[in-house]
N, C-alpha and C positions, 0 to 999 in steps of 0.2 A: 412406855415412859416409866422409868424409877421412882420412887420415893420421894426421892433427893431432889427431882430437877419438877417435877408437877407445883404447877403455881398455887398460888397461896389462896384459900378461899376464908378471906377476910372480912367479916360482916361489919364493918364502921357504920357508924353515924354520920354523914355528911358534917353534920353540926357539930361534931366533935374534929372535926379541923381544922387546919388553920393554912390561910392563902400566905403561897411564896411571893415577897413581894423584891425584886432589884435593887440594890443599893439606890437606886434614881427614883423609888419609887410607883415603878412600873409592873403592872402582874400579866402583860400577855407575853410568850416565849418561843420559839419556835427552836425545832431539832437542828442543830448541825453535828460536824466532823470538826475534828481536828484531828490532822495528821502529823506523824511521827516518821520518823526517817531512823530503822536498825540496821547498823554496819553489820555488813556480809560477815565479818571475822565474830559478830555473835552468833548471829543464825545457822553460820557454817555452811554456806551459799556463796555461789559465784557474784553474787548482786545483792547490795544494798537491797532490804525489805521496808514497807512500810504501815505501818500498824496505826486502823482508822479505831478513833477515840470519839466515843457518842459523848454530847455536849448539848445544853440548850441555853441560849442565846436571850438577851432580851433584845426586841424585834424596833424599840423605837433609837436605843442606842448601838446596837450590834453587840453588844459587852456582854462576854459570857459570864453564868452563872456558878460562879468558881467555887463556891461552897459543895455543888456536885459533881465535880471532876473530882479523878482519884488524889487523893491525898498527894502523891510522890510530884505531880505537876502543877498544882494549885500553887504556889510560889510564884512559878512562871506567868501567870495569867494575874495574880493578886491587882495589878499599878496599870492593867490593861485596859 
């Protein structure tokens, strides 16, 4: 493993964080997808591709938590 890609060995404080709380005020979450759909004429492939986007969810609303999705889709997901 490189340099670059070995994970971070971070010694925090528990106490010194602070809980993600949902817009609804909810703090349990669970992982989803969300999928994307790339036209073939970007990828340069005979078939549409489709690019899965790791996402976590709040579990009593379903409402993703748009603040951790990449900048460039958070728009999309904002009024969801």
């Amino acid at each position: 493993m490189s340099e670059s890609k070995q994970p971070l060995n971070v010694n925090v404080d528990f106490k010194q964080t602070q809980p993600i709380i949902s817009p609804d005020g909810n703090h349990v979450f669970a992982e989803g997808v969300i999928l994307r759909r790339v036209s073939k004429f970007l990828t340069g492939s005979t078939e549409d591709a489709i690019m899965p986007v790791p996402c976590f969810y709040d579990v009593v609303t379903g409402k993703v938590l748009v603040e951790l999705l990449p900048k460039e889709v958070r728009e999309e997901y904002d009024n969801i």
